[in-house]
Structure formats: C-alpha cells, structure tokens
VOBARO-517975 format. One record per residue (C-alpha): x, y, z; residue number from 0; residue in one letter. Coordinates in steps of 0.001 Angstrom, whole numbers, plus 500000, padded with zeros to 6 digits. Each point is the difference from the previous one (the first is absolute). Layout:
N
     xx     yy     zz num residu
      X      Y      Z NUM      A
...
//
This chain:
171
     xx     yy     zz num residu
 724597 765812 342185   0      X
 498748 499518 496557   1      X
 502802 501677 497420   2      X
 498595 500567 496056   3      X
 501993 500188 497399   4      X
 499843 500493 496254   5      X
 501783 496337 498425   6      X
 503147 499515 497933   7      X
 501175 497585 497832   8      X
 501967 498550 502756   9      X
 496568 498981 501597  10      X
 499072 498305 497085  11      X
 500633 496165 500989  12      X
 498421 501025 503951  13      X
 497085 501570 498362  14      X
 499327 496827 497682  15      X
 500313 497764 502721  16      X
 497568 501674 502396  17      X
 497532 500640 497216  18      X
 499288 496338 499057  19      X
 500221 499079 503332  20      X
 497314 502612 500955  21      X
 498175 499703 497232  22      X
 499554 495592 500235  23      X
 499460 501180 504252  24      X
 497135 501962 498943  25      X
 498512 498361 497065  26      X
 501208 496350 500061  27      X
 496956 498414 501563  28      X
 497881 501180 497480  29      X
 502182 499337 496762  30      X
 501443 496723 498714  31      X
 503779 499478 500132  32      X
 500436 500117 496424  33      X
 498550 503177 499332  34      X
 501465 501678 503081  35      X
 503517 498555 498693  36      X
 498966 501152 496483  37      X
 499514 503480 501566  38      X
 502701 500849 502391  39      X
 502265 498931 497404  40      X
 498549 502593 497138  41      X
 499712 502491 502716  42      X
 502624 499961 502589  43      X
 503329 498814 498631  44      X
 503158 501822 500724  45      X
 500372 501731 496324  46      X
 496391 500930 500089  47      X
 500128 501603 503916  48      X
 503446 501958 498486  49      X
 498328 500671 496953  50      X
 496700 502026 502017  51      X
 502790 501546 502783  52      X
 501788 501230 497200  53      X
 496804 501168 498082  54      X
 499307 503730 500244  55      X
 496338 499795 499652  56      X
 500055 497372 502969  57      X
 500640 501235 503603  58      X
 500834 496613 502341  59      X
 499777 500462 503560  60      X
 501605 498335 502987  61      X
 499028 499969 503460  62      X
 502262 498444 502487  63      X
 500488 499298 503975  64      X
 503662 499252 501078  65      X
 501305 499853 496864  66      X
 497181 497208 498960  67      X
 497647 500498 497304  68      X
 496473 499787 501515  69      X
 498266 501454 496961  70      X
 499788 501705 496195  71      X
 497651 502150 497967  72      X
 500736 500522 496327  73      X
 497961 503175 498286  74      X
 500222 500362 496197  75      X
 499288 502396 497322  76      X
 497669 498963 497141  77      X
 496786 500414 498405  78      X
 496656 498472 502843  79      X
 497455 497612 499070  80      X
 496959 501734 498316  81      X
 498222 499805 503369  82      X
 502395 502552 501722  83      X
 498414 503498 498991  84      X
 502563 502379 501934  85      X
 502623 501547 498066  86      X
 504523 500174 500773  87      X
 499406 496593 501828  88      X
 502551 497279 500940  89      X
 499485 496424 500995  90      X
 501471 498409 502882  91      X
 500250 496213 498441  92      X
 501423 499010 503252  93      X
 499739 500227 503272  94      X
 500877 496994 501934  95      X
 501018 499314 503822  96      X
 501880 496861 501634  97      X
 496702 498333 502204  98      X
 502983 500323 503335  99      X
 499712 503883 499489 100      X
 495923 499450 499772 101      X
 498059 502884 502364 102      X
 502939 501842 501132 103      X
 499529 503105 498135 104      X
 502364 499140 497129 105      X
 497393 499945 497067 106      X
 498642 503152 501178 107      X
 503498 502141 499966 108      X
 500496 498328 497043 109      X
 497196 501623 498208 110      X
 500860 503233 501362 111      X
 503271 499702 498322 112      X
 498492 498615 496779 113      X
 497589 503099 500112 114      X
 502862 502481 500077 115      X
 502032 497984 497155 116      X
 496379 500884 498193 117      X
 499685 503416 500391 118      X
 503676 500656 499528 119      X
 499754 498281 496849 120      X
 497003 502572 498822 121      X
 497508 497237 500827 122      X
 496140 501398 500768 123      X
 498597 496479 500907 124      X
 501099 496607 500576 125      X
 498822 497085 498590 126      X
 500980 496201 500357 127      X
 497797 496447 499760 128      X
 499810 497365 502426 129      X
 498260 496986 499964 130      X
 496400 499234 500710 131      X
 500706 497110 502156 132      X
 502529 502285 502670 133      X
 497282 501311 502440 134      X
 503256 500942 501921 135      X
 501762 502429 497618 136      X
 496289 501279 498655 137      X
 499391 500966 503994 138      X
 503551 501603 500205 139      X
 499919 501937 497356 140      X
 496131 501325 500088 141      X
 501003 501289 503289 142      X
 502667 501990 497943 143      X
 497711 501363 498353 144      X
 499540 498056 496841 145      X
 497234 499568 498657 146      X
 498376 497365 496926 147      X
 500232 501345 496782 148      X
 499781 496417 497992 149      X
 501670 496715 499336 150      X
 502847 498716 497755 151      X
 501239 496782 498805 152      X
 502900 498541 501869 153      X
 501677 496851 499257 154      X
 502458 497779 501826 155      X
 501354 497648 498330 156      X
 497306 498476 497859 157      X
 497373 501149 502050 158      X
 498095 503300 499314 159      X
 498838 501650 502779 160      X
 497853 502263 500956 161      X
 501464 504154 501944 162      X
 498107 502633 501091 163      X
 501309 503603 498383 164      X
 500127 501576 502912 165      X
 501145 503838 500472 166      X
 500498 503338 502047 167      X
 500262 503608 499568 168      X
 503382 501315 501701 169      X
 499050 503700 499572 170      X
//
C-alpha cells in the first residue's frame, strides 16, 4: 500500500538523499560526473531540501511503501515560462520515482495526489519541463494528459540542456 504524505523538515536529509540518488539513476548515463556532482550539490543538499519543505509557495510530496520512500513530487508557485498561456498555474518541478517502484502504479497515484495539492492550492493548470532526451517521462506524462506547449533551457552542471514546457488543464 502506497501511503502520501505532505514532507517536514524532519525529512529533509531522506529527501536529499533519495533525490540525488534518483536524479544520477535517471540521468547519469547521459551527463558527465562533474556536472551531475555540480548539480545535485546546488540542488539537493540538506539546507536547500529544508529550505523548499519549509517554503510556503513549495508543496513537497512523499510517497512511501512500508515506511520506505519509493517516490516525491514537488509543485511550486511562481510565474511560467512565456510558452505556458493558461492562467492560476503551478509547476510541478519534480516528480521523480526510485526505478525498484518502476510500473507498479506509484507514479500514477502520485500524480493524482499532486493534482489535488493543485487544485487545493487554487491551481487551474499544471505545468512542469522535462527533458527532451526522457522518452520515458514524455510518454508518462502525455498519457496524463499533458500536452507540448514549448521548450526551456535547463542546465546541469555546466551543461545547458534542452526541456519541453509541457502542461495540463485540471478544470
């Protein structure tokens, strides 16, 4: 059984962990060490995973079986890229699950519980970015209903990369 929760500060140092991990699972074939080490230590250090918990434009989610943390999503309020035309949007800036917990429904309860985080939060439509060399998260998340609205710079490390903008309408 797949438990969500909403994170605290306590899970900072768990939720740091498991996002570089994830995050170097996912994209470390493709990036060089450096710049993967560059990144995961700008973006998922203990201070900075408190920092975003504790933030209250920032709503971190946790999904865990047996008391283990299988998976996150992060949604936050700010202004979209250009590309985004919908109006009262938030971005989920990440969604990310351990590859064990890969096809077993995880990812897509998830979502739901990201989607309801949304629309509690006044949110119309959801946007987020993912990169244009993840056929795998592009696949999962067209068949949620997002759809192409543009790209974005994204860099790791030293590296700037290429996203899709994508987004969906929750009402």
């Amino acid at each position: 059984m797949v438990d969500i929760r909403l994170a605290d500060s306590d899970d900072a140092a768990l939720l740091a962990d498991f996002a570089g991990r994830t995050f170097c699972d996912t994209f470390g074939a493709d990036n060089t060490p450096e710049d993967l080490a560059l990144f995961v230590a700008a973006a998922y250090g203990v201070a900075q995973q408190r920092a975003e918990i504790d933030d209250a434009n920032q709503v971190v989610l946790l999904a865990e079986v047996d008391g283990q943390l299988a998976a996150y999503a992060q949604l936050r309020i700010g202004p979209p890229p250009a590309c985004v035309r919908e109006t009262s949007t938030i971005e989920l800036c990440r969604f990310y699950v351990d590859r064990t917990w890969h096809g077993r429904g995880i990812a897509h309860q998830l979502m739901q519980a990201t989607e309801r985080h949304a629309l509690a939060r006044g949110a119309h439509a959801i946007w987020l970015s993912v990169w244009e060399r993840n056929p795998r998260a592009q696949a999962f998340y067209l068949k949620r209903g997002f759809r192409q609205a543009g790209t974005k710079p994204f860099v790791v490390g030293t590296d700037v990369q290429t996203d899709w903008v994508m987004v969906r309408s929750l009402t």
